[in-house]
C-alpha positions as CSV (number, residue, x, y, z in Angstrom):
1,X,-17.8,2.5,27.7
2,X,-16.0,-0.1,25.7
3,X,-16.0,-3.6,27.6
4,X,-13.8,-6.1,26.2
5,X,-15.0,-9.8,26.0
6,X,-13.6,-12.4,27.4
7,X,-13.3,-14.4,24.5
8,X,-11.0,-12.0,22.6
9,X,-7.3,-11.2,23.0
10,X,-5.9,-8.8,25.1
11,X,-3.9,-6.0,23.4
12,X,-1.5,-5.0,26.0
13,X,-0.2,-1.0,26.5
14,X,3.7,-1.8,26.2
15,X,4.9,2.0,26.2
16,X,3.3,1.4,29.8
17,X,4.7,-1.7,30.9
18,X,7.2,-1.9,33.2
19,X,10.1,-4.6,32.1
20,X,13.3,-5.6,35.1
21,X,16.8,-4.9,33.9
22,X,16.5,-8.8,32.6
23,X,13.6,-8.1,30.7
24,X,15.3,-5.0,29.2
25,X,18.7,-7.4,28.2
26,X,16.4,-9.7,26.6
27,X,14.6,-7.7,24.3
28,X,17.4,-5.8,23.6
29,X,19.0,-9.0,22.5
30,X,16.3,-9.4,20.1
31,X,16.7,-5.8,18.8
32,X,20.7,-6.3,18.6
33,X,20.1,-9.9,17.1
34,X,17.6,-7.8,13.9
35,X,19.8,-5.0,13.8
36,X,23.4,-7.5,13.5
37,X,21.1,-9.2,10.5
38,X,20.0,-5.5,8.9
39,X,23.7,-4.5,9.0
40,X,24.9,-7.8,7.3
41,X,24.5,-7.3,3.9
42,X,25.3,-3.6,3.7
43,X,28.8,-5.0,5.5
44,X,29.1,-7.0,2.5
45,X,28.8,-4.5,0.3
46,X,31.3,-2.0,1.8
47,X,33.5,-5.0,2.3
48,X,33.2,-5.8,-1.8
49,X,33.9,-2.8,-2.6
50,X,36.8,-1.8,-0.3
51,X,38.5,-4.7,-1.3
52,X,37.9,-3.8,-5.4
53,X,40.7,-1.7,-5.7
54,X,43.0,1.0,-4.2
55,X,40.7,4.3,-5.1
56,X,38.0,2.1,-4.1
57,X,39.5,1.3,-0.6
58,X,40.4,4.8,-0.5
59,X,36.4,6.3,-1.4
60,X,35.3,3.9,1.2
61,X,37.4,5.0,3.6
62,X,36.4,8.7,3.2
63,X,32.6,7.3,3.5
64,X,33.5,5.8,6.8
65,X,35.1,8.2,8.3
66,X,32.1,11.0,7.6
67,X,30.0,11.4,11.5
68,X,27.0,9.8,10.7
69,X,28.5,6.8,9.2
70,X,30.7,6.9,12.8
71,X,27.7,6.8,14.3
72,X,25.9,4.1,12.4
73,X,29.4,1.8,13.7
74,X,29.0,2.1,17.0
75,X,25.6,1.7,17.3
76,X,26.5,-2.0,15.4
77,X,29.5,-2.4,17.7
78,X,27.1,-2.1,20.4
79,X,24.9,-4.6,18.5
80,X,27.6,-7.3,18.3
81,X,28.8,-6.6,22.2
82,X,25.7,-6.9,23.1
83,X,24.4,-9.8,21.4
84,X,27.7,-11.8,22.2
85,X,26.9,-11.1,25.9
86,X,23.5,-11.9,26.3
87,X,23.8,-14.8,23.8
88,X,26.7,-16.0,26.5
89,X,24.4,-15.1,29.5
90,X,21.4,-17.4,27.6
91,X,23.8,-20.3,26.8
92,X,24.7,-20.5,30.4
93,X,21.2,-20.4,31.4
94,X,20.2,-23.1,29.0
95,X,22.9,-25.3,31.3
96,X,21.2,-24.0,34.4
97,X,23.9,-21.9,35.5
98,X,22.9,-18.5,36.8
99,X,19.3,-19.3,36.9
100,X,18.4,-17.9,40.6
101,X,16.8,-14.7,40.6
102,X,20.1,-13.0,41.9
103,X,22.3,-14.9,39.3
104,X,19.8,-13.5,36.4
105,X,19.8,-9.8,37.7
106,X,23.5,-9.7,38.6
107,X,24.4,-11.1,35.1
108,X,21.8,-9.0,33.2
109,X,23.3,-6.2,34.7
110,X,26.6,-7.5,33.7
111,X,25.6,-7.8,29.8
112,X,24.5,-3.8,30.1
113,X,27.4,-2.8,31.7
114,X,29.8,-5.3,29.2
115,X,28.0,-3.7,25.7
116,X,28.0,-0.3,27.3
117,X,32.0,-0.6,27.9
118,X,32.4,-1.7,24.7
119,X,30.5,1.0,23.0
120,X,32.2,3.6,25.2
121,X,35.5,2.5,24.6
122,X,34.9,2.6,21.0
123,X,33.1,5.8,20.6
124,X,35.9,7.0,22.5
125,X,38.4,5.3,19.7
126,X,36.1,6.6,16.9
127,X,36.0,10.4,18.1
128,X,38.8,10.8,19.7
């Protein structure tokens, strides 16, 4: 059997560990914050181009309007929303407001619920 030493790093299981809701909102911030930057310069580009011309406002606005593409939006909608709130709920930490252990769980919960509104509503204005 394999014994690690003590003198080398610990490679821990994370599919096993088990994060609170806080821990969730914060990586999830990190995973919004990447995603926001992914989705940057492809926003760019459709922006460049839908503001080329006429046809060209029009061809983009078949592309955006295809499922997948719908999709694609609100998963970045729920990027933003959720990197707006838990960059909100960090500020205020960083000025030691919220920072008791029912404070952070009743505000991470509030950053979930707050992105997951936001996407809902706007899935709801996408497919509807």
């Amino acid at each position: 059997m394999y014994k690690a030493r003590p003198d080398r790093p610990v490679t821990l299981p994370l599919l096993s560990l088990r994060l609170p809701l806080a821990g969730w909102v914060s990586f999830l911030h990190r995973v919004s914050g990447v995603l926001l930057f992914l989705c940057l310069p492809l926003a760019l580009v459709v922006l460049d181009r839908a503001l080329s011309g006429s046809e060209a406002f029009e061809a983009v606005s078949r592309q955006l309007s295809q499922p997948a593409v719908r999709m694609l939006l609100l998963l970045a909608v729920w990027a933003l929303a959720h990197h707006l709130f838990a960059g909100i709920r960090h500020l205020l930490m960083d000025l030691h407001v919220g920072v008791s252990l029912a404070a952070a769980r009743r505000s991470a919960l509030a950053v979930a619920v707050g992105g997951g509104l936001v996407a809902l509503v706007t899935a709801w204005r996408l497919f509807a």
